[in-house]
PDB file of N, CA, C and O in Angstrom:
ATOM      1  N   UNK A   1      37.643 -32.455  62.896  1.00  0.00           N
ATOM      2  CA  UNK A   1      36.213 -32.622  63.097  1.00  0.00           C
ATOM      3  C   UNK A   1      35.834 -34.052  62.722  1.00  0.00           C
ATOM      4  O   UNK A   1      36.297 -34.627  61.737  1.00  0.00           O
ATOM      5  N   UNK A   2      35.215 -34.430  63.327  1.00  0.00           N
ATOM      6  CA  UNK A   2      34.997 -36.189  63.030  1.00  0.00           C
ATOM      7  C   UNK A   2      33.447 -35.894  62.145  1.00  0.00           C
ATOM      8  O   UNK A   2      32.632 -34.971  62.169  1.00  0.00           O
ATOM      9  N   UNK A   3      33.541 -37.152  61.409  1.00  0.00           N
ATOM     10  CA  UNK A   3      32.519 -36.934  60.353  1.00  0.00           C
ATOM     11  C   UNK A   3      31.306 -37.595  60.781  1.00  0.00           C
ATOM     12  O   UNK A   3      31.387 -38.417  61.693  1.00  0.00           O
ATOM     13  N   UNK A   4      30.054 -37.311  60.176  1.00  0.00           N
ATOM     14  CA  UNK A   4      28.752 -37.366  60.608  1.00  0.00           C
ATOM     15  C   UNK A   4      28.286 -38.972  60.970  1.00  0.00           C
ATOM     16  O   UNK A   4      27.272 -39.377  61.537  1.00  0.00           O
ATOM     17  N   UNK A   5      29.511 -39.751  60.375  1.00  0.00           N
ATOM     18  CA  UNK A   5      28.713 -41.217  59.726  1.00  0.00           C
ATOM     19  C   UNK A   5      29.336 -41.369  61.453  1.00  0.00           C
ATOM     20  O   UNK A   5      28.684 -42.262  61.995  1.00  0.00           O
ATOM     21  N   UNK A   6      30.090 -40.933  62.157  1.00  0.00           N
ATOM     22  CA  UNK A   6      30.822 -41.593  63.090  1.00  0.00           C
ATOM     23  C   UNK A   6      30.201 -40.775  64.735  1.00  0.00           C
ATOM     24  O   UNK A   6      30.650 -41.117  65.828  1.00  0.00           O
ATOM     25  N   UNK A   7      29.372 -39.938  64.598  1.00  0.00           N
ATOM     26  CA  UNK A   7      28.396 -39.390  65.350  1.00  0.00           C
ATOM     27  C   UNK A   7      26.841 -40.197  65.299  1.00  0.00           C
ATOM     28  O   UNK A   7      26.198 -40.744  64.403  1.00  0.00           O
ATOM     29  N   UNK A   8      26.661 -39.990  66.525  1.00  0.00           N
ATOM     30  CA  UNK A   8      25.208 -40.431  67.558  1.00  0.00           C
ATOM     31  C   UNK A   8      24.357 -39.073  67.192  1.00  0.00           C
ATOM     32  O   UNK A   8      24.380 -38.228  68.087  1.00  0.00           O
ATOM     33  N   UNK A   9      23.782 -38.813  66.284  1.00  0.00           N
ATOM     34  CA  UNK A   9      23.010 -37.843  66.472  1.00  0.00           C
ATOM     35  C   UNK A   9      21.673 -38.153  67.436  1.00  0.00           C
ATOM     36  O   UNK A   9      21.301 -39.326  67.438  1.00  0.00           O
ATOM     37  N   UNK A  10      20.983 -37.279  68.187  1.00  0.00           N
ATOM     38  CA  UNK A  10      19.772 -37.383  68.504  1.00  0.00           C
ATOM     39  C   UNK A  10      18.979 -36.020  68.183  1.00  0.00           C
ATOM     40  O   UNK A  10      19.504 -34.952  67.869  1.00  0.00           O
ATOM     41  N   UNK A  11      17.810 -36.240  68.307  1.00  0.00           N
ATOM     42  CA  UNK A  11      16.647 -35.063  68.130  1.00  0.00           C
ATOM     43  C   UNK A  11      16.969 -33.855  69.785  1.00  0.00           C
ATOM     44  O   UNK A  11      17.039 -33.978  71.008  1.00  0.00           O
ATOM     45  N   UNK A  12      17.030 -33.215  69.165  1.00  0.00           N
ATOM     46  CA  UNK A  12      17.157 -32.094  70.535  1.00  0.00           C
ATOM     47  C   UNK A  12      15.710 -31.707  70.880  1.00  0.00           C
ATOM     48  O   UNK A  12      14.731 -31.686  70.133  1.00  0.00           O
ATOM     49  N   UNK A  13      15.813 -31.374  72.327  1.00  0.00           N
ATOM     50  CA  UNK A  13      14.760 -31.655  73.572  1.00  0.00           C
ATOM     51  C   UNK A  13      13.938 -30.056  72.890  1.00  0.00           C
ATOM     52  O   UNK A  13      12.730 -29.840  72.985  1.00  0.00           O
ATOM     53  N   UNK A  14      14.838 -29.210  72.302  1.00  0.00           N
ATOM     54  CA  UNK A  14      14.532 -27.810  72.453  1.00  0.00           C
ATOM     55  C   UNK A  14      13.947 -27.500  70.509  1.00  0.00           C
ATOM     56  O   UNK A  14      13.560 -26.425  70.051  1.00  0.00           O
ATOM     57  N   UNK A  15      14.073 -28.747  69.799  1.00  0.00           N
ATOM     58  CA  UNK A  15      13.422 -28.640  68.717  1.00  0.00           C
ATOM     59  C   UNK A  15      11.591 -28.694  68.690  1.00  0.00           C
ATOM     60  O   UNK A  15      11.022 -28.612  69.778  1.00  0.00           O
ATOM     61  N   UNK A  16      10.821 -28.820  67.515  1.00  0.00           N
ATOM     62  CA  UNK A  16       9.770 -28.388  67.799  1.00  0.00           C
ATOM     63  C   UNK A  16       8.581 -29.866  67.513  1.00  0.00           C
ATOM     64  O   UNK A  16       8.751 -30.768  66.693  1.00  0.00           O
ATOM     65  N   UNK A  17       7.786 -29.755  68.170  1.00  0.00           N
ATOM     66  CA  UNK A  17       6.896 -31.470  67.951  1.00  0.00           C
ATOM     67  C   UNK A  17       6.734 -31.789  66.859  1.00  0.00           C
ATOM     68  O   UNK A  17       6.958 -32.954  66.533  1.00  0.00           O
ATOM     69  N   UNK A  18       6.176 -30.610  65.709  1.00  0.00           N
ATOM     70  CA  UNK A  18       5.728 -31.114  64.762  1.00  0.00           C
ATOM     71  C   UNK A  18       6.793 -31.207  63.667  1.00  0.00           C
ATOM     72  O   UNK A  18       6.436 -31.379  62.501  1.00  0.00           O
ATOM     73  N   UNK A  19       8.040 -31.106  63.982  1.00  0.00           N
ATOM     74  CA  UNK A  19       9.179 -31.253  62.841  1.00  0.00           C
ATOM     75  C   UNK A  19       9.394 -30.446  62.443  1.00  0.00           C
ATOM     76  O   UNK A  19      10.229 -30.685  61.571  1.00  0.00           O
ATOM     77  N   UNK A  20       9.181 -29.471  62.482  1.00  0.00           N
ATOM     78  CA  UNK A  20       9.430 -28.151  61.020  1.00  0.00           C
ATOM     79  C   UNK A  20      10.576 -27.617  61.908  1.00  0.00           C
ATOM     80  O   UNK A  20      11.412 -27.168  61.125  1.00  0.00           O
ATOM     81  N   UNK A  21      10.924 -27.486  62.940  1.00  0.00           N
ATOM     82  CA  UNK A  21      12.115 -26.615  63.454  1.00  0.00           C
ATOM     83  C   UNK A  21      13.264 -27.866  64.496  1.00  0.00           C
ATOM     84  O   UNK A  21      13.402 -28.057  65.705  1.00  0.00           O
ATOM     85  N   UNK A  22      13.713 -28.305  63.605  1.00  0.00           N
ATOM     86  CA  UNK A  22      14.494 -29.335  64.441  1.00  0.00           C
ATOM     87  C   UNK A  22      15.997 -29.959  63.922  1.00  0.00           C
ATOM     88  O   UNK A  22      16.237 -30.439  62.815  1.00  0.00           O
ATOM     89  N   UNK A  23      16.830 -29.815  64.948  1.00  0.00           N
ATOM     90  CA  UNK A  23      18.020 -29.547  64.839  1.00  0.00           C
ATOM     91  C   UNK A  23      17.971 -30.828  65.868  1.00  0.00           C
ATOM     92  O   UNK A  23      17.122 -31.233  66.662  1.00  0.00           O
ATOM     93  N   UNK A  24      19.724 -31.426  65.347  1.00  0.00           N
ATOM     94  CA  UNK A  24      19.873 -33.018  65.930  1.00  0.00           C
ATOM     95  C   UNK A  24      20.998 -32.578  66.683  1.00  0.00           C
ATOM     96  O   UNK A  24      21.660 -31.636  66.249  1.00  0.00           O
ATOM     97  N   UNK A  25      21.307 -33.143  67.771  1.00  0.00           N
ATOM     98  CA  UNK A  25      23.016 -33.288  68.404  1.00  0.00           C
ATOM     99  C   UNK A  25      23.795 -34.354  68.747  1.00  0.00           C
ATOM    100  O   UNK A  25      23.125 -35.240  69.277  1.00  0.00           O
ATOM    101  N   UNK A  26      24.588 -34.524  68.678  1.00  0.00           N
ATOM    102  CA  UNK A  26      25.981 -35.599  69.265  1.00  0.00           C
ATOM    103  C   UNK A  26      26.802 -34.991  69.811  1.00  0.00           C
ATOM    104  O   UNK A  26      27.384 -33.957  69.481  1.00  0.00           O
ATOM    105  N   UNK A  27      26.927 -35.972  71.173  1.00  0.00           N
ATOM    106  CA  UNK A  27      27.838 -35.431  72.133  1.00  0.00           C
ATOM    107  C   UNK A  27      29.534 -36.359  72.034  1.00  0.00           C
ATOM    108  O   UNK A  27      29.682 -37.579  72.114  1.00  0.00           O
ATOM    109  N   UNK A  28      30.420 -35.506  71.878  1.00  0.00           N
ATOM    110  CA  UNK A  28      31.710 -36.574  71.501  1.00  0.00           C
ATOM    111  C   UNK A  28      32.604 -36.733  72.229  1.00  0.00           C
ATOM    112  O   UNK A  28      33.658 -37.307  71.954  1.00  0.00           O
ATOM    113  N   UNK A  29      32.122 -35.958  73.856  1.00  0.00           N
ATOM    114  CA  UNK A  29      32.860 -36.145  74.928  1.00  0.00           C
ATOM    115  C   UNK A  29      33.546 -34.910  75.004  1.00  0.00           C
ATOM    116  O   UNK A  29      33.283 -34.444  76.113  1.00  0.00           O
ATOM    117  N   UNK A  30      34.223 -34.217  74.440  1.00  0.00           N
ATOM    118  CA  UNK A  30      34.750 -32.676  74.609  1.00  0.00           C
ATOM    119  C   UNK A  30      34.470 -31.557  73.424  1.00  0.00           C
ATOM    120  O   UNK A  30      35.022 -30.480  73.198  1.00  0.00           O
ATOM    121  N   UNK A  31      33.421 -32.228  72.778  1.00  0.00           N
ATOM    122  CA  UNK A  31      32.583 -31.381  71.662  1.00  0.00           C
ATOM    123  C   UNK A  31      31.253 -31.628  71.757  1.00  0.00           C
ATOM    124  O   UNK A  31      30.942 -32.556  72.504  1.00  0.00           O
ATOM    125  N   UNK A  32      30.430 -31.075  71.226  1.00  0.00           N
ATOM    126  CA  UNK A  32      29.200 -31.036  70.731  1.00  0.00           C
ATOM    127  C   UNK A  32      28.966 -30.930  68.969  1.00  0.00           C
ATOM    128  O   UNK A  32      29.483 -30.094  68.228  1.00  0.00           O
ATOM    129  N   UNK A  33      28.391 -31.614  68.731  1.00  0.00           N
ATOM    130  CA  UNK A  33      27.983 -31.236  67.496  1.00  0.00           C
ATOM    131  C   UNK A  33      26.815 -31.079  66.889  1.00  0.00           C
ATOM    132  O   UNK A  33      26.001 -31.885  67.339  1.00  0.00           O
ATOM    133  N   UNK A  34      26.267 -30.220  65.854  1.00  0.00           N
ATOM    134  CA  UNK A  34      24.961 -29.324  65.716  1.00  0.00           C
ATOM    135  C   UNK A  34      24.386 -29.900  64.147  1.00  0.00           C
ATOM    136  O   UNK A  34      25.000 -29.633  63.114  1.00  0.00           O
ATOM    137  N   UNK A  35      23.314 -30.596  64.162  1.00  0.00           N
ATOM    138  CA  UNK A  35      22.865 -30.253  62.433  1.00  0.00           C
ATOM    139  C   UNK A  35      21.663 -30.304  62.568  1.00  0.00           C
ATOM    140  O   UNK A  35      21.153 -30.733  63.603  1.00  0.00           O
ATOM    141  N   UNK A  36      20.960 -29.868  61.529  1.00  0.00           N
ATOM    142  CA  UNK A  36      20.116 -29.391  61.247  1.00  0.00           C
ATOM    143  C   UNK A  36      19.089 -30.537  60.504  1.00  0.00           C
ATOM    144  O   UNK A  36      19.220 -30.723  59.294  1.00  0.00           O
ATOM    145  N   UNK A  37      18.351 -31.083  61.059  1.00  0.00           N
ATOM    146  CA  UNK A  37      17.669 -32.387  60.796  1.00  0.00           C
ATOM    147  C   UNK A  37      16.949 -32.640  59.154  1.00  0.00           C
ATOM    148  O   UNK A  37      16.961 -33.777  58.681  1.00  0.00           O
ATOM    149  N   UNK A  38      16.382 -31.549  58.426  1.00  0.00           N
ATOM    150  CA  UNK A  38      16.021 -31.299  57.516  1.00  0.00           C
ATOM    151  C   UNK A  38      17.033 -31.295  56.323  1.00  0.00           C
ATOM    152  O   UNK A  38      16.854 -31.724  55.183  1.00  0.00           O
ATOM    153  N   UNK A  39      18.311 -30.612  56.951  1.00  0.00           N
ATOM    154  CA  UNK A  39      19.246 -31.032  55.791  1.00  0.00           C
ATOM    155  C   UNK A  39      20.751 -31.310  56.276  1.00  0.00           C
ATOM    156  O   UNK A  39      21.789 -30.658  56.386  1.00  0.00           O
ATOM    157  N   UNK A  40      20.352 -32.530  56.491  1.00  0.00           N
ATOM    158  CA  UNK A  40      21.687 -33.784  57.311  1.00  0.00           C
ATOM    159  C   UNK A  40      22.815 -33.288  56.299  1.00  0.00           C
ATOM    160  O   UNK A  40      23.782 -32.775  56.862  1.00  0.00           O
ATOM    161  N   UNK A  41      22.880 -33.360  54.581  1.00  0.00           N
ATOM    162  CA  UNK A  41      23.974 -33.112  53.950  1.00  0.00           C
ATOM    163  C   UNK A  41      24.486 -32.185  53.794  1.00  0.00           C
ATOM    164  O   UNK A  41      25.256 -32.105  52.837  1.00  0.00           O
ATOM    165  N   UNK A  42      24.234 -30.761  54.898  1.00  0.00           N
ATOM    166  CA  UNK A  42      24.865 -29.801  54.968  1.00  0.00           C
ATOM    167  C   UNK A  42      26.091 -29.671  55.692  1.00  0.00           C
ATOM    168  O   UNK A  42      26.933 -28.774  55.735  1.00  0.00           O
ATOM    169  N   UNK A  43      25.984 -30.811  56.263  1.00  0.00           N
ATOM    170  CA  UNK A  43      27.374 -31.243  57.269  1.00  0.00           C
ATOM    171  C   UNK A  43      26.754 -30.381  58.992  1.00  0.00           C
ATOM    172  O   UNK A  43      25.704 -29.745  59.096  1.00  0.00           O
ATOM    173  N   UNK A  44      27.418 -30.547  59.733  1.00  0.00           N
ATOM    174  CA  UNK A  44      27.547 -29.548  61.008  1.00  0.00           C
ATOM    175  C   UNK A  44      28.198 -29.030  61.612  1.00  0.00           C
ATOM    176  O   UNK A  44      29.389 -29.020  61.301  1.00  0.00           O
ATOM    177  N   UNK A  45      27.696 -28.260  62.913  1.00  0.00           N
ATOM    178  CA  UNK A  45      28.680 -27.310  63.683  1.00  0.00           C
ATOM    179  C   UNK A  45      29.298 -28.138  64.423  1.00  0.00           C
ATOM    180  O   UNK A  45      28.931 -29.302  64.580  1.00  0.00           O
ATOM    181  N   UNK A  46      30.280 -27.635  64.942  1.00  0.00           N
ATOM    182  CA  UNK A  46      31.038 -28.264  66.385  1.00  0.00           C
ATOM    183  C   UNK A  46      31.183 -27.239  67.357  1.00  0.00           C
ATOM    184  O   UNK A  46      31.461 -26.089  67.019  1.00  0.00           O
ATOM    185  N   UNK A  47      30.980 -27.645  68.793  1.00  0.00           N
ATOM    186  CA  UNK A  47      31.102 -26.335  69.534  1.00  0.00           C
ATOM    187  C   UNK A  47      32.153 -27.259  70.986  1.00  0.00           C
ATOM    188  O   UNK A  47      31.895 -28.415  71.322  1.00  0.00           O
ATOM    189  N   UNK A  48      33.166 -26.504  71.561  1.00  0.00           N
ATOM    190  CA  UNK A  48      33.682 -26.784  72.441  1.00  0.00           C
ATOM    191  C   UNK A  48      32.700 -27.262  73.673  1.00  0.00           C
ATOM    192  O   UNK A  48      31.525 -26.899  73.611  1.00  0.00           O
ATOM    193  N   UNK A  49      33.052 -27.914  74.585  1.00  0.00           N
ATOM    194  CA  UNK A  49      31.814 -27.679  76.028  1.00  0.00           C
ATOM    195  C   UNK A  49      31.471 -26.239  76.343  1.00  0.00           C
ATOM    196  O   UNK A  49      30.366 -25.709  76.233  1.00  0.00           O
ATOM    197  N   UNK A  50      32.537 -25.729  76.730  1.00  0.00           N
ATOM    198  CA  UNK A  50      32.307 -24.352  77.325  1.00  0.00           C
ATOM    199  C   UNK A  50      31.441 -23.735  76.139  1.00  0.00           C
ATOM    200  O   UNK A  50      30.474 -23.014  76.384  1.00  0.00           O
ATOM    201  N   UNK A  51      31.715 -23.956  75.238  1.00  0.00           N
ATOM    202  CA  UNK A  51      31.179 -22.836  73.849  1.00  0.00           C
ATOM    203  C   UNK A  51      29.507 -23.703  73.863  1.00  0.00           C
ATOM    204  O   UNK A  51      28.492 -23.136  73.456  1.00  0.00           O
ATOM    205  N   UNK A  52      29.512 -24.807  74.284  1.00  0.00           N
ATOM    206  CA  UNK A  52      27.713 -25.564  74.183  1.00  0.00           C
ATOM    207  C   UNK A  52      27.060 -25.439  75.531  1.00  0.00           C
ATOM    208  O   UNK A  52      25.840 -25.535  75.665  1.00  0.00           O
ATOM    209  N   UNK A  53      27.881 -25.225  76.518  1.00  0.00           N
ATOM    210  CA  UNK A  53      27.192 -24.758  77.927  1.00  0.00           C
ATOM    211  C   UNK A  53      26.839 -23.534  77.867  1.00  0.00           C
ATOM    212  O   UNK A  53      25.706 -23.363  78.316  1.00  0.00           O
ATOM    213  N   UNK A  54      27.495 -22.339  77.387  1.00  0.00           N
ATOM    214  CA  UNK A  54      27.161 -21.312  76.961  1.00  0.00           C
ATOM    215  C   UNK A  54      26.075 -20.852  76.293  1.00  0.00           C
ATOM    216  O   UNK A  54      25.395 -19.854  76.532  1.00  0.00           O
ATOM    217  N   UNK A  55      25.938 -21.904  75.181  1.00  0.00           N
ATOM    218  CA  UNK A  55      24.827 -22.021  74.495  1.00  0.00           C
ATOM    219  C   UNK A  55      23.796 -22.060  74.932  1.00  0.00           C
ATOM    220  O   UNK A  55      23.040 -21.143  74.611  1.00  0.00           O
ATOM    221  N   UNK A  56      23.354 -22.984  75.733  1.00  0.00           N
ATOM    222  CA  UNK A  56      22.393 -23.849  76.485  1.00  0.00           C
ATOM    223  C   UNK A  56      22.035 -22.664  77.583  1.00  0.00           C
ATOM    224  O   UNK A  56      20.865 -22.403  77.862  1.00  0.00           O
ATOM    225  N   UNK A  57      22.990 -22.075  78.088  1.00  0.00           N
ATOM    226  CA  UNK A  57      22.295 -21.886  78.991  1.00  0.00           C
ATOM    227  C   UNK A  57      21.579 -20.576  78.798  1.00  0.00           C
ATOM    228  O   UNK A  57      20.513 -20.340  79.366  1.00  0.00           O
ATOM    229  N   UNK A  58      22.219 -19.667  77.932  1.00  0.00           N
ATOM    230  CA  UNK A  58      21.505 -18.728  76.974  1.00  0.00           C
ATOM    231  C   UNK A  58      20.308 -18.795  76.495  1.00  0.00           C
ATOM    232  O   UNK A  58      19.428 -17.943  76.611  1.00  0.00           O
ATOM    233  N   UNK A  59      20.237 -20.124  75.778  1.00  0.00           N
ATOM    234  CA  UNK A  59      18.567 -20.453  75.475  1.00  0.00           C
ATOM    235  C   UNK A  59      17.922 -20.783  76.522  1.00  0.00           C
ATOM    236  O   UNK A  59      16.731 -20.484  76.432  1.00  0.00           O
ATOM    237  N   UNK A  60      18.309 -21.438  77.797  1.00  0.00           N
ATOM    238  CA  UNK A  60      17.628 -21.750  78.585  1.00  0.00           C
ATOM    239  C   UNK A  60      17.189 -20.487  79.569  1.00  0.00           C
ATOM    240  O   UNK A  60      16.264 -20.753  80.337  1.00  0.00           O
ATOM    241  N   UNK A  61      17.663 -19.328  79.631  1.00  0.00           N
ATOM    242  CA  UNK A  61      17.550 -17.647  80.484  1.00  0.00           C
ATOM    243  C   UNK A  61      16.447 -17.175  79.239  1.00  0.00           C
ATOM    244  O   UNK A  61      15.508 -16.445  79.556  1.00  0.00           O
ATOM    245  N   UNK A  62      16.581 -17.551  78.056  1.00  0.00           N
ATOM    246  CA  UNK A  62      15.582 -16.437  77.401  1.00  0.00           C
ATOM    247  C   UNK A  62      14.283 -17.631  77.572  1.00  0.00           C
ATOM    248  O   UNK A  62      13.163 -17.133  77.686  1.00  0.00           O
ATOM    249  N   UNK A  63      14.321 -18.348  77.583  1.00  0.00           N
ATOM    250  CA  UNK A  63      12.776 -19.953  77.707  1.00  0.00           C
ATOM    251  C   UNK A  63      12.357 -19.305  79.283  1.00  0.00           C
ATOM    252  O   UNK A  63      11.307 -19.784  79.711  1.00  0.00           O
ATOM    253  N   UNK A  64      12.828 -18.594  79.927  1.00  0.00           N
ATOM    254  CA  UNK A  64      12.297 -18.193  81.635  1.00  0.00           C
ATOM    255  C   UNK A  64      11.434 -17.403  81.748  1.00  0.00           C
ATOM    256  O   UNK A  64      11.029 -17.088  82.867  1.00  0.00           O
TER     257      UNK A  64
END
């Protein structure tokens, strides 16, 4: 797992305006990785593509 200092995090599209529900991602080319913006020193997830397309598109069928 590559460590946080060496990840691009950004704010995810699907977090919330006013901050209180917002989760960051970096994309590392054949991973994804997940944290949780509020508490960066918890470290994060990693998810395969298939395992973050999956994801995505799950949240994106229940947002319909």
């Amino acid at each position: 797992m590559l460590a946080a200092s060496h990840l691009n995090f950004r704010k995810s599209s699907y977090s919330s305006a006013k901050g209180e529900d917002c989760v960051e991602v970096a994309d590392t080319g054949a991973r994804a990785a997940v944290r949780d913006t509020q508490n960066r020193g918890a470290g994060h997830l990693s998810f395969s593509a298939t395992e973050w397309k999956a994801l995505l598109d799950e949240v994106r069928a229940e947002n319909l």
